[in-house]
VOPAGU-2260 file (C-alpha; in pm, 1 decimal, decimal comma):
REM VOPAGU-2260
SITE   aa  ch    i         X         Y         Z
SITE  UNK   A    0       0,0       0,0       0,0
SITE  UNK   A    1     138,7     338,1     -77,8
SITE  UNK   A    2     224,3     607,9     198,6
SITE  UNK   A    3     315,5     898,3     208,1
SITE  UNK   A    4     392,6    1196,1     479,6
SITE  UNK   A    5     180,8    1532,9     399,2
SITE  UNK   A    6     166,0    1831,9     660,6
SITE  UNK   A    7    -200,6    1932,4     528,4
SITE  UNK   A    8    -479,6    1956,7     336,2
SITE  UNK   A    9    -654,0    2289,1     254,3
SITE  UNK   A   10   -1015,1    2211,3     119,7
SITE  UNK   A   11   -1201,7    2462,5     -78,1
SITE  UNK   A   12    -876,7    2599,3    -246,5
SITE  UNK   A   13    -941,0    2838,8    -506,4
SITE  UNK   A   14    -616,7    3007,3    -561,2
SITE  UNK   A   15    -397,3    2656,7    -648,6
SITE  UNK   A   16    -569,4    2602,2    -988,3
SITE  UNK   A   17    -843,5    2688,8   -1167,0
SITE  UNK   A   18   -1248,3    2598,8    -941,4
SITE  UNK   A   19   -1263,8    2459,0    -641,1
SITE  UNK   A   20    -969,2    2204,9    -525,3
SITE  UNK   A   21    -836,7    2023,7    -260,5
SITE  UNK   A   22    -447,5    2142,2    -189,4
SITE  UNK   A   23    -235,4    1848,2     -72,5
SITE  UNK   A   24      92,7    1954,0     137,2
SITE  UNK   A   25     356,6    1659,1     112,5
SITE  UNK   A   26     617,0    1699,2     333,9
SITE  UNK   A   27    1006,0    1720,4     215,1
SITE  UNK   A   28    1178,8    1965,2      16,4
SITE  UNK   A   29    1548,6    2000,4    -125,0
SITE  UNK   A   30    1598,9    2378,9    -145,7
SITE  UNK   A   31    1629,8    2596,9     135,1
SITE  UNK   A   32    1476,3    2909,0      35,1
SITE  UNK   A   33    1500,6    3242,7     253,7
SITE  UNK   A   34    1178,2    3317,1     198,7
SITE  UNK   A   35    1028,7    3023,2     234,4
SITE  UNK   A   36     634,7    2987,9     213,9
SITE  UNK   A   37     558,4    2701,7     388,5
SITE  UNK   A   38     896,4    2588,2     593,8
SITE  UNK   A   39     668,1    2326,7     749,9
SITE  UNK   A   40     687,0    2123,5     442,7
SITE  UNK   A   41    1088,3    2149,5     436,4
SITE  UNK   A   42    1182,0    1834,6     609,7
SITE  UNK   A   43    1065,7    1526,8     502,2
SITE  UNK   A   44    1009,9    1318,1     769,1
SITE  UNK   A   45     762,2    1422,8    1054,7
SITE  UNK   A   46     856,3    1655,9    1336,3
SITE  UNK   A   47     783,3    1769,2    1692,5
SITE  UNK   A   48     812,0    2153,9    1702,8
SITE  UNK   A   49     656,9    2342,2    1999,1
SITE  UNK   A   50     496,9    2010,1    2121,4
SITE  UNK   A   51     344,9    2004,8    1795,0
SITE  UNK   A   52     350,7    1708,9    1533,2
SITE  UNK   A   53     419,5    1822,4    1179,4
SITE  UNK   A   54     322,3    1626,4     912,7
SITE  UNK   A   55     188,1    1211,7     958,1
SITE  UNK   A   56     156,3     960,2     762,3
SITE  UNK   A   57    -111,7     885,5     509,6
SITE  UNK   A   58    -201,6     570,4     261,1
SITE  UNK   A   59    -334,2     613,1     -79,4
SITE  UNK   A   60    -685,7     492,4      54,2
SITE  UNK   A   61    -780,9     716,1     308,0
SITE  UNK   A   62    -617,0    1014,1     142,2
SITE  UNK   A   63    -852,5     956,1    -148,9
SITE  UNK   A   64   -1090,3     892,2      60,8
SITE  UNK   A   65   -1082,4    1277,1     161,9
SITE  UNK   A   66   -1012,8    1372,5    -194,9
SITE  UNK   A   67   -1351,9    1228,7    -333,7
SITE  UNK   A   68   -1531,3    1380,8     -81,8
SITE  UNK   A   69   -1562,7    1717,0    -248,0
SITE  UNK   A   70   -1616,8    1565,2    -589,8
SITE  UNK   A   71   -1936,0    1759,7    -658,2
SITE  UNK   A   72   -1721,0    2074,6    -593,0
SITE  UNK   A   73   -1489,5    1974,9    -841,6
SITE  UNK   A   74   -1745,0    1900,5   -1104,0
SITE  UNK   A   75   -1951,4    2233,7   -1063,9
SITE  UNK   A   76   -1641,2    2424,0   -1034,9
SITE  UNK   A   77   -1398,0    2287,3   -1287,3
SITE  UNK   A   78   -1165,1    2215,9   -1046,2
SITE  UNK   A   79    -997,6    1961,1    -872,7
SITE  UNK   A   80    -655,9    1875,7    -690,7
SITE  UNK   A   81    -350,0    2030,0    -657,0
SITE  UNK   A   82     -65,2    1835,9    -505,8
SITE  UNK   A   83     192,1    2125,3    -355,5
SITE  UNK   A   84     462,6    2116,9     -68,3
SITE  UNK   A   85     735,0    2117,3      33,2
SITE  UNK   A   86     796,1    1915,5    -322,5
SITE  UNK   A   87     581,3    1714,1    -423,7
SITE  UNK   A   88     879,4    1531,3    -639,3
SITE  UNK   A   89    1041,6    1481,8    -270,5
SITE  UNK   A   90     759,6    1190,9    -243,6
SITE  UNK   A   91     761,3    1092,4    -644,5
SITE  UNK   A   92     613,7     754,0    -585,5
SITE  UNK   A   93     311,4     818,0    -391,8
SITE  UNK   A   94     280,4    1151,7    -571,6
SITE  UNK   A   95     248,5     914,6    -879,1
SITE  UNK   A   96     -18,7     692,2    -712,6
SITE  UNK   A   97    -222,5     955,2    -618,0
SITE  UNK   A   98    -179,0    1146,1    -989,1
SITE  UNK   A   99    -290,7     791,9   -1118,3
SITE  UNK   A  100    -606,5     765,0    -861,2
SITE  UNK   A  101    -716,3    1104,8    -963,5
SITE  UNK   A  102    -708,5    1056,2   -1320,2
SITE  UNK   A  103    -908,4     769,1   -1286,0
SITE  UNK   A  104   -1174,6     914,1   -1060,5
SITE  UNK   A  105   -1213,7    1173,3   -1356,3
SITE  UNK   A  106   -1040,8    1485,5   -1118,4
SITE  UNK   A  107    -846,8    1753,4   -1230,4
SITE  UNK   A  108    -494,1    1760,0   -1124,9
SITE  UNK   A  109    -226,2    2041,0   -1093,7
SITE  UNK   A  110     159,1    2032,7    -932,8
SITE  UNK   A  111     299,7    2302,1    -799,7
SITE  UNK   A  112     659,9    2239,8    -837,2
SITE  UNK   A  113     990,1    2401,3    -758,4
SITE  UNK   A  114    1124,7    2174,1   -1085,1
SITE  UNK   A  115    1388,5    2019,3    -840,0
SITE  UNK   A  116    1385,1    1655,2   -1028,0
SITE  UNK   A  117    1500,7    1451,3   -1276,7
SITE  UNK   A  118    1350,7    1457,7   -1653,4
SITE  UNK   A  119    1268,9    1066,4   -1569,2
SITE  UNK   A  120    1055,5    1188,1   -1279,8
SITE  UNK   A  121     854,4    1425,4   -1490,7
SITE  UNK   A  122     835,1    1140,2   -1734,6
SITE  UNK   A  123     670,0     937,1   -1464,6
SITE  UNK   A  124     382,5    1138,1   -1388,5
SITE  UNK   A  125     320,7    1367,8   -1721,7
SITE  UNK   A  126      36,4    1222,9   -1817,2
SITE  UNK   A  127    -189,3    1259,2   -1490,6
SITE  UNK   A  128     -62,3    1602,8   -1420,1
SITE  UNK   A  129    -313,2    1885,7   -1613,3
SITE  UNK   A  130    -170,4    2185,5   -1492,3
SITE  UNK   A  131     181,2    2222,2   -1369,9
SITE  UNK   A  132     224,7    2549,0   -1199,7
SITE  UNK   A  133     605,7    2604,4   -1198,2
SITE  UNK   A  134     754,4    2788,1    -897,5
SITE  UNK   A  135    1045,7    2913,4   -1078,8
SITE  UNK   A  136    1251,0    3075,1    -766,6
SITE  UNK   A  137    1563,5    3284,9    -967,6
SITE  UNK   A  138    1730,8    3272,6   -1346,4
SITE  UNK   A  139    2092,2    3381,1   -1230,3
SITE  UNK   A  140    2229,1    3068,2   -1109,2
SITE  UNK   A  141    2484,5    3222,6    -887,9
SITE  UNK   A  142    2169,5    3383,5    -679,1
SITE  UNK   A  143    1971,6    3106,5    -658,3
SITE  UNK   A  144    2272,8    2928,8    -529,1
SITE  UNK   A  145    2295,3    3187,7    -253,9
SITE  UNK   A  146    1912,1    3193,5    -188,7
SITE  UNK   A  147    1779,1    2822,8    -218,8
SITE  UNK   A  148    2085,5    2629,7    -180,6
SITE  UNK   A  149    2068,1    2485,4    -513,8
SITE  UNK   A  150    2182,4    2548,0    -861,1
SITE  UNK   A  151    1866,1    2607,3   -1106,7
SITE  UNK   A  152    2055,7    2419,8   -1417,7
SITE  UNK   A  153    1840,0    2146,8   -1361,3
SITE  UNK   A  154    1515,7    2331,5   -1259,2
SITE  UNK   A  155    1554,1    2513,0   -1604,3
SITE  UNK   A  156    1621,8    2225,8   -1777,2
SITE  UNK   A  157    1321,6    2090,5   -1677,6
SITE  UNK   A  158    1101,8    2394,9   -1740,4
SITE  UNK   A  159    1248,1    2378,6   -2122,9
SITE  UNK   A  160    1146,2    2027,8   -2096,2
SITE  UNK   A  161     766,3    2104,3   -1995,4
SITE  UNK   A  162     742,5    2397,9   -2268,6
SITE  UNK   A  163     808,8    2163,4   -2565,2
């Protein structure tokens, strides 16, 4: 059964993709941004901050489970789910069996992606993805290096990728 660790869900979305959606957090992300939206999401694995659990673990069954729920919404809305983070490529196999599960439950699907992956990765999951919303941090690599951590050579690559 696949699992995977999330840090929320945000029902009744409406700025993560066109309608109404359902905004899955996974947990786990490999830049380190300054600015960092949602640092919750950084680590992968679940925490204890403040006496506070971060993130648990979820199985492909109960998360749809939660997903189908607001169906209807979807439907009368043109909208659907959008899988965010952290990265959702940090968690590429469940992200892939919940892509799969959507797509055959008729739902809309966006990622919202940093583009910190492999081409093979994107490969993986194209087809089930409708929108990919591309959170494109910096274009001088020397900055981005500064402000995320990471060099964007492969983030850009795979934006080039996506546009073809």
């Amino acid at each position: 059964m696949e699992k995977g660790i999330i840090f929320n869900i945000k029902k009744f979305a409406i700025h993560d993709g066109p309608g109404i959606r359902t905004t899955i957090f996974f947990k786990g992300c490999p830049l380190g941004c300054d600015w960092c939206h949602n640092p919750e999401g950084i680590k992968s694995e679940i925490e204890i901050i403040n006496n506070k659990k971060i993130g648990y673990e979820i199985d492909k069954t109960n998360l749809m489970k939660i997903i189908l729920k607001d169906k209807i919404f979807y439907e009368q809305s043109n909208g659907g789910v959008t899988i965010s983070g952290g990265e959702p490529f940090a968690q590429i196999e469940f992200l892939k069996s919940i892509l799969i599960e959507c797509k055959k439950n008729k739902i809309h699907t966006t990622l919202d992606t940093c583009g910190y992956t492999t081409i093979n990765e994107i490969k993986k999951i194209y087809n089930y993805v409708d929108i990919f919303l591309y959170d494109l941090k910096i274009i001088d690599e020397k900055k981005h290096v500064i402000y995320t951590g990471k060099s964007n050579k492969n983030i850009l690559r795979n934006l080039k990728y996506l546009l073809n």
